[in-house]
Rosetta silent file (secondary structure, phi, psi, omega in degrees, C-alpha in Angstrom):
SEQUENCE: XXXXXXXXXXXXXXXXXXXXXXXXXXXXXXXXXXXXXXXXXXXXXXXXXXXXXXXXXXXXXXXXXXXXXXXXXXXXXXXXXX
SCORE:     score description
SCORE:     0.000 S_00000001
   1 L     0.000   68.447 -146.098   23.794   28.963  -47.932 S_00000001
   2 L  -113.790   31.132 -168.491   22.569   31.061  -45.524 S_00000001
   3 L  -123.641  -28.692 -169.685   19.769   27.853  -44.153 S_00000001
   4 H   -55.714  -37.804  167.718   22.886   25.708  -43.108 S_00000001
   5 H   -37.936  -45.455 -166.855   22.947   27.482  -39.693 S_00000001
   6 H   -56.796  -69.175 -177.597   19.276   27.171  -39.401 S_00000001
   7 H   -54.400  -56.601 -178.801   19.544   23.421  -40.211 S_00000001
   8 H   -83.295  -17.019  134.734   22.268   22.581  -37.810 S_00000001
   9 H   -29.583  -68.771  163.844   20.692   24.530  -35.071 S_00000001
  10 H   -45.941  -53.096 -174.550   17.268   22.348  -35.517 S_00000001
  11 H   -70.654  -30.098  155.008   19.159   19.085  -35.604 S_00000001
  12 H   -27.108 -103.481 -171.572   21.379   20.303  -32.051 S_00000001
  13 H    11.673  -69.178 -168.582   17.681   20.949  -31.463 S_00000001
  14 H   -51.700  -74.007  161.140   16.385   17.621  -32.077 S_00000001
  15 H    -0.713  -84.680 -144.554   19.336   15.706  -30.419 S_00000001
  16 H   -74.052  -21.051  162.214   18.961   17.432  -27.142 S_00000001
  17 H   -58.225  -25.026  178.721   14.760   17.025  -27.251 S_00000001
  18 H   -84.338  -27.703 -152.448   15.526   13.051  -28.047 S_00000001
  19 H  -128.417  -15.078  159.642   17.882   12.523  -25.683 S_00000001
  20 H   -78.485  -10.578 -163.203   16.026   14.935  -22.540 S_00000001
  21 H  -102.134  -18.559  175.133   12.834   12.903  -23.731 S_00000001
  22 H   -57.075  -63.718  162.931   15.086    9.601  -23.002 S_00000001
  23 H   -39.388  -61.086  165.321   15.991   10.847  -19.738 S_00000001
  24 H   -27.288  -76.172 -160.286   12.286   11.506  -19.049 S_00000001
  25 H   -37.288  -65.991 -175.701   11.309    8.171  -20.159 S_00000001
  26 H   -73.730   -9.303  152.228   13.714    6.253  -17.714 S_00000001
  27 H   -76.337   -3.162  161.131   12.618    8.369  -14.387 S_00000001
  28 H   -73.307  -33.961 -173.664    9.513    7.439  -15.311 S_00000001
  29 H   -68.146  -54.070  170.856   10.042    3.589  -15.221 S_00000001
  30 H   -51.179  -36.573 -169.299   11.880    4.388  -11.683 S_00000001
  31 H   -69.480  -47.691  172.428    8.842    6.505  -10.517 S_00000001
  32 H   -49.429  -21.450 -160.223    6.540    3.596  -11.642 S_00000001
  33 H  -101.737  -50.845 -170.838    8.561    1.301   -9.915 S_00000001
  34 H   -88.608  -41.083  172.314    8.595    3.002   -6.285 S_00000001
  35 H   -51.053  -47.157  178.551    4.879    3.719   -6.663 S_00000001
  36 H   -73.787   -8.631  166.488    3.950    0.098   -7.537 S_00000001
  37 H   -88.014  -49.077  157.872    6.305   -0.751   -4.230 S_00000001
  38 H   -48.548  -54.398 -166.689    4.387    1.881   -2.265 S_00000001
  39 H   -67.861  -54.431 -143.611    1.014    0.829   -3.493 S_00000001
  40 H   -84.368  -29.168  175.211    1.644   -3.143   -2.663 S_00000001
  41 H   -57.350 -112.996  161.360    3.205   -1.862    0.989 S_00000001
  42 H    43.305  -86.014  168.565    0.190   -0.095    1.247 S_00000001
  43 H   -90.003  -29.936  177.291   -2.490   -2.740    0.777 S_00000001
  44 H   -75.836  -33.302  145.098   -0.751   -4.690    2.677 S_00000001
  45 H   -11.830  -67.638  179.488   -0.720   -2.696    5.833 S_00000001
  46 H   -43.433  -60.341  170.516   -4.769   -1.792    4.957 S_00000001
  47 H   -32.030  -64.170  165.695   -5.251   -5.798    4.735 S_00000001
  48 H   -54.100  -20.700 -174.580   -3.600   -6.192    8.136 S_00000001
  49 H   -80.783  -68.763 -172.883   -5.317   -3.505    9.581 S_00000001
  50 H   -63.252  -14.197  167.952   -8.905   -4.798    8.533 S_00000001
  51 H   -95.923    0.279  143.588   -8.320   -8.239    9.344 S_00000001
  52 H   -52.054  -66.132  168.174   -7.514   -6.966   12.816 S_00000001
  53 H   -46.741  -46.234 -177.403  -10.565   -4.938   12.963 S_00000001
  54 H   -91.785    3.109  175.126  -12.839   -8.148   12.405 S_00000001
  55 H   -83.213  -60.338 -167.123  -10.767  -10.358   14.874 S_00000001
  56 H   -50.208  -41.433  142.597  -11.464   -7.836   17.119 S_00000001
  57 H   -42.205  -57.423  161.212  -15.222   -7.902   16.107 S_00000001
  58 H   -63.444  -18.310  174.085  -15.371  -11.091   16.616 S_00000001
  59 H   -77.542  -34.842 -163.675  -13.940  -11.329   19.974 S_00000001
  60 H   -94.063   -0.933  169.397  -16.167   -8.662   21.432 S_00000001
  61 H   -93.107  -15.342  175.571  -19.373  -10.657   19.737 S_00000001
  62 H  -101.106  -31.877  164.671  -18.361  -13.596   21.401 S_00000001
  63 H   -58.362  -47.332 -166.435  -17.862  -11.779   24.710 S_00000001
  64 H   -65.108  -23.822  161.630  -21.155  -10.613   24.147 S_00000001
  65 H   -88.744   -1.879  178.832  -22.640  -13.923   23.913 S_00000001
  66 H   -85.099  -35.998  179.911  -20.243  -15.416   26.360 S_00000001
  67 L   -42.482  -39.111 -165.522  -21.859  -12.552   28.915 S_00000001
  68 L  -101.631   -1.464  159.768  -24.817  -14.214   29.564 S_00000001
  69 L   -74.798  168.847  180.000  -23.658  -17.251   30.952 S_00000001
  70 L   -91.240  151.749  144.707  -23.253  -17.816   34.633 S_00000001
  71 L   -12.877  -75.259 -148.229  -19.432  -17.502   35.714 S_00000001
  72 H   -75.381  -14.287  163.585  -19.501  -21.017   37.902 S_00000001
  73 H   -26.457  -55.141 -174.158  -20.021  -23.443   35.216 S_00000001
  74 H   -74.719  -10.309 -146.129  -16.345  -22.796   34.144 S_00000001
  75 H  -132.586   32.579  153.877  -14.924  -23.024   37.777 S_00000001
  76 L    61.651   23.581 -176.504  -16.185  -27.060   38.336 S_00000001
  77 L    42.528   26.487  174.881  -19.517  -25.597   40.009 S_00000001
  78 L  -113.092   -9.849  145.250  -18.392  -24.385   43.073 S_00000001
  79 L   112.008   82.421  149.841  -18.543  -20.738   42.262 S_00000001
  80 L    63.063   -4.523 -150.385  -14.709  -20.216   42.475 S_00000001
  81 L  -111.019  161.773  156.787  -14.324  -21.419   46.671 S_00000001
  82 L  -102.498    0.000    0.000  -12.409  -25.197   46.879 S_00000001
C-alpha cells in the first residue's frame, strides 16, 4: 500500500487549499466592504465639491450682471450722503 501516503498527503492537501481559499473568500467580502464605504465617501465629497463650484459660478455671474448697475439706486438715491 505504498499510495496510502500519497493519498493522505493530497487530502492534508486539499483541506488546507479549502480552508486558505475560505480565508481568502471572507477578506474579500471585508475588502469589498471598505471600498464600497470609500467609494460612497468619495462621491460624496466630489458632489459637495461641484455643487460648490457652481454656487460659486453663479455668484460671480450675478456679480457680473449686478456690475453694471449704478451703486445709488440701492442707497435710497442719494448716492450714500444722508
Amino acid at each position: 500500500m505504498p499510495y496510502l501516503p500519497i493519498a493522505v498527503l493530497a487530502l492534508a492537501g486539499l483541506v488546507l487549499l479549502g480552508l486558505a481559499l475560505v480565508r481568502l473568500v471572507s477578506g474579500l467580502g471585508r475588502v469589498r466592504a471598505a471600498l464600497a464605504a470609500a467609494k460612497t465617501t468619495f462621491g460624496d465629497k466630489t458632489g459637495f465639491l461641484r455643487a460648490r463650484s457652481a454656487a460659486i459660478g453663479v455668484a460671480l455671474a450675478e456679480r457680473k450682471r449686478s456690475a453694471g448697475r449704478v451703486p445709488s439706486t440701492r442707497r435710497m438715491q442719494t448716492g450714500g450722503r444722508p
